[in-house]
N, C-alpha and C positions, 0 to 999 in steps of 0.2 A: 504494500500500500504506500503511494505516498503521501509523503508528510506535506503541509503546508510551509510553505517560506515566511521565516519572522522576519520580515522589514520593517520599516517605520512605516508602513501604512498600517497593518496588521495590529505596531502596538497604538498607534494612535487609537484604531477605533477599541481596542481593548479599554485604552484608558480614556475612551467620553464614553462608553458603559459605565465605568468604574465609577467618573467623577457624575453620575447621574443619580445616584444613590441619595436617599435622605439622610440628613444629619442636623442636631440639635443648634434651632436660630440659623439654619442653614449657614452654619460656620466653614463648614465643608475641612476637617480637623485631618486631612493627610498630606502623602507625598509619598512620589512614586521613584525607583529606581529599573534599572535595567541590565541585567549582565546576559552580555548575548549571548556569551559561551556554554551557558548555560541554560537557557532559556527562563531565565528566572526574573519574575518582576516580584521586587522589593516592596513591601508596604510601610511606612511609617509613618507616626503619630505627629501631626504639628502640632507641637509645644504653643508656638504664640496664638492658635487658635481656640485657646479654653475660657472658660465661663468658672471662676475662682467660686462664683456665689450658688450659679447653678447647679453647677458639676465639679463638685472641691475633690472629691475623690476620683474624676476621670474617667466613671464609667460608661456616662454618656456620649462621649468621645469614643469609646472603644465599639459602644454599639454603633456610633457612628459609620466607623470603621471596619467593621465586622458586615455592614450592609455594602461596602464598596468593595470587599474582597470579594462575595457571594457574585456583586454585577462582574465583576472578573470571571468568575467562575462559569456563569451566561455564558458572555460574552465568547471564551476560551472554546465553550464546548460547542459553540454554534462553528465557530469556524474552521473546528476539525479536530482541536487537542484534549487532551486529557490532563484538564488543570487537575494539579496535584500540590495539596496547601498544607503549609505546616507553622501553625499557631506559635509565637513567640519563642522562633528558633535559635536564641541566642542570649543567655541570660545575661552574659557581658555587655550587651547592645539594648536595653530597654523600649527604646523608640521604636524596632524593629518590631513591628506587632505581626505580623505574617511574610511570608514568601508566596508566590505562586509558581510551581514551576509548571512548563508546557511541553505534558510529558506527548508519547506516542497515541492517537488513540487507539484500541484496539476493534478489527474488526464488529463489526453490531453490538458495540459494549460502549455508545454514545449516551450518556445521563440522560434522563428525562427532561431534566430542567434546563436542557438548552432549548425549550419549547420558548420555554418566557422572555427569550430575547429581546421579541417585538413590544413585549411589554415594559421594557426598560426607560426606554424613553417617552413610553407615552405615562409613567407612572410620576404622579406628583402627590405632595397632597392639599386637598381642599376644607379649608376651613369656613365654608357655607353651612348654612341647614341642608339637611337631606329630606326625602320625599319623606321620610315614617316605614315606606314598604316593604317588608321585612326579605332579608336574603337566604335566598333558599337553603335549607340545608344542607344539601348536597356541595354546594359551596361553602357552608359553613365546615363541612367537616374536610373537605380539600386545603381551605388555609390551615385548619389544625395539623392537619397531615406535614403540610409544608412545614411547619416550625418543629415538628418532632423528628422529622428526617435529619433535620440538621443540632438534635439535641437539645431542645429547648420546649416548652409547651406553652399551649394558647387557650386559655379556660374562657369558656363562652358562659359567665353569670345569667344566673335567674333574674329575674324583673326585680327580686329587693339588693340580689349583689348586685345587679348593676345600678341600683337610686346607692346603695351605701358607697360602692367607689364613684361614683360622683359626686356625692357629697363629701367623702375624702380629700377629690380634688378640689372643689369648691374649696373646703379649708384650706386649701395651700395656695390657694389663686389670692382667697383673701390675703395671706398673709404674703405673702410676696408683694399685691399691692402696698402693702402697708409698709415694707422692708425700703426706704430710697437707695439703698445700694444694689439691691434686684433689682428693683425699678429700672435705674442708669444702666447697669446691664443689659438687659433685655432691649432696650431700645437704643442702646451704642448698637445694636444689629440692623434699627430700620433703613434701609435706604429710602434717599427724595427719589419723588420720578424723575428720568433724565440724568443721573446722578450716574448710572451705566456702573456699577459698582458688579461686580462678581460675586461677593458673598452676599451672606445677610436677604433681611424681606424684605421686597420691595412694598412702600404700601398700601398700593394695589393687590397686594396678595395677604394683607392681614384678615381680612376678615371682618364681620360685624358680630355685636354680641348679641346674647338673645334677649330678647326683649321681655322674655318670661323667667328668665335667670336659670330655666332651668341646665341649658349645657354650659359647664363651667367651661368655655372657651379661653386660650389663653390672651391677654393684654397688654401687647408690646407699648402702648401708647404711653401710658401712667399717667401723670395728672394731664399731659397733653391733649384733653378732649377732642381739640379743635381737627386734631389728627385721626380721631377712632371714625369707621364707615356708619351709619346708622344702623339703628340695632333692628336682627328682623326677627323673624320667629322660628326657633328652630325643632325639630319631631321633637314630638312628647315623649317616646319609647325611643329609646336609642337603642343601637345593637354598639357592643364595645367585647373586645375580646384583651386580657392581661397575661400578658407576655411573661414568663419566668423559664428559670433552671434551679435545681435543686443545689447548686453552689453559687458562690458570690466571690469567684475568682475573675482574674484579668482574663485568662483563658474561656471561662461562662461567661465574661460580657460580649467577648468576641466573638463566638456559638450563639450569643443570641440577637446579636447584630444581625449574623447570614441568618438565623430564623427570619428574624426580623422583617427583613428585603423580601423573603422566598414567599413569606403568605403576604406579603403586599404586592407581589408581582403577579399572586396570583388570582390575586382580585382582580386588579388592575384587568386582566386576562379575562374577566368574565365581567367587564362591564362596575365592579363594584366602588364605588370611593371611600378613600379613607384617610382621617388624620388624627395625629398624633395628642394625647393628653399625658404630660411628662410632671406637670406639678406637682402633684404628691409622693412624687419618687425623689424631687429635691427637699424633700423633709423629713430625716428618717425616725423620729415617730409614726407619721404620716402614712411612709413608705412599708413600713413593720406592720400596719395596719390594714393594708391593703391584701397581706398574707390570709384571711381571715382565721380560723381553725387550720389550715394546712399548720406542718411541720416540714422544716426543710426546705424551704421554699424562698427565692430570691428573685425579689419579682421587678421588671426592669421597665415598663411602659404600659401604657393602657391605650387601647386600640380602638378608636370610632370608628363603624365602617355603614354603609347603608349607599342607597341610591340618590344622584341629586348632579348639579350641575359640577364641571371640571375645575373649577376653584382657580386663582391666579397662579402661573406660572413663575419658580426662584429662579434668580441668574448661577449658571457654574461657570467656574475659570476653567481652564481647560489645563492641563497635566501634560507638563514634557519628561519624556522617558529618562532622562537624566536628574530627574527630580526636583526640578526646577517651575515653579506655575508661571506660567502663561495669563496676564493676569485679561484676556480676550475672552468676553465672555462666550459661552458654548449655544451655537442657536438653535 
């Protein structure tokens, strides 16, 4: 069989898969390398891209990252290879959060998950109201599938878990408002329109709040009103799915990062939308709370998903295989 040729076209589109990935305040927290000899691309962690108030301990950042390895991992097997990943291969090297090498594939032994390519870049997310119309099961139990493949699980709450981790959140949205040092955080990420910035929201892509209070959405404005969209009204019954792994290692934030990606791509895949609610996991009373009666449980997001319009689009910088950004945003 042969092999596909690694040129710079190859890794380029490997890495606008990669940098297409969600990450928290769209900080977009990596950087890529390249060793041709090997066929190995490098993942590591930007340092100057963290959130001290949000993400003190960096896990955010890692699930970040963990969802850019997985669009690697697409990306790799659509075009013929057998990415083969090895989680924090170098204890000397800390930054280094993954490898991917692009090994041989072998004859009819191509992943399933090089289906969800085409989902990569149509996958964002939207922070709108959804219709209310609930998502089928069958898809419900396909994203769980997705995040257990890759070691992680996606618990679909009953109508009172899902009002109690909402109301979770709620308390952490409240108090972040109330924090001016979250506050100035959160919104050092907004971008002006026109402003052509590569990270961060644009604030066309914030969102309105709900007018019924009931989805604790999150608040990049702070006391900036004059900035918030008007508030609309968002379903009553939300479907939300909470992301965990039974450890709360650097190595399980990264496993639940590619969960992470893999059941969003795979909505993404059947029409679903969905966005992120991370508040109560920057609180860790908050975050411990959200465990309910489980045992062993290290839970790292909470998942809105449901049907409804495609929400505004984040800018990405675009990644030079020498690990250097490109700071041109990706169209």
């Amino acid at each position: 069989m042969r092999m596909p040729e690694v040129d710079a076209a190859l890794v380029e589109r490997l890495l606008y898969s990669a940098v297409a990935a969600p990450s928290i305040h769209n900080t977009q927290p990596w950087r890529f390398g390249m060793d041709a000899g090997t066929r190995t691309i490098q993942v590591r962690v930007d340092r100057a891209r963290t959130l001290p108030h949000a993400d003190p301990r960096l896990r955010a950042q890692h699930l970040s990252v963990g969802a850019a390895v997985f669009n690697l991992r697409v990306a790799a097997a659509h075009f013929g290879w057998e990415p083969l990943v090895h989680l924090l291969p170098d204890p000397a090297d800390p930054d280094l959060l993954a490898t991917v090498r692009l090994g041989a594939a072998a004859p009819g032994a191509r992943p399933a998950y090089r289906q969800l390519y085409d989902a990569v870049a149509r996958r964002h997310t939207s922070r709108l109201p959804f219709t209310g119309r609930p998502v089928p099961e069958h898809i419900v139990a396909e994203m769980t599938a997705a995040a257990r493949a890759e070691g992680a699980h996606l618990d679909m709450p009953d109508f009172a878990g899902t009002r109690r981790l909402l109301g979770l959140t709620a308390v952490a949205e409240d108090r972040n408002a109330a924090d001016p040092a979250r506050t100035a955080e959160a919104r050092a990420w907004v971008s002006a329109p026109g402003a052509g910035a590569p990270y961060g929201i644009p604030l066309t892509s914030l969102g309105p709040r709900d007018a019924y209070g009931r989805m604790p959405m999150r608040d990049f404005t702070g006391p900036l009103s004059t900035l918030r969209p008007p508030a609309l009204r968002f379903e009553r019954h939300a479907q939300v799915a909470l992301l965990w792994t039974p450890h709360d290692r650097r190595e399980d934030w990264l496993r639940a990062g590619q969960a992470l990606e893999r059941a969003l791509l795979v909505a993404t895949r059947h029409g679903v939308r969905t966005s992120m609610l991370h508040q109560a996991m920057e609180w860790p009373d908050l975050r411990a709370a959200t465990t309910g009666a489980r045992q062993r449980c290290a839970p790292h997001l909470l998942i809105r998903f449901g049907y409804g319009p495609d929400g505004g689009r984040t800018p990405r910088a675009t990644a030079r295989p020498d690990g250097e950004h490109d700071d041109t945003p990706v169209p």
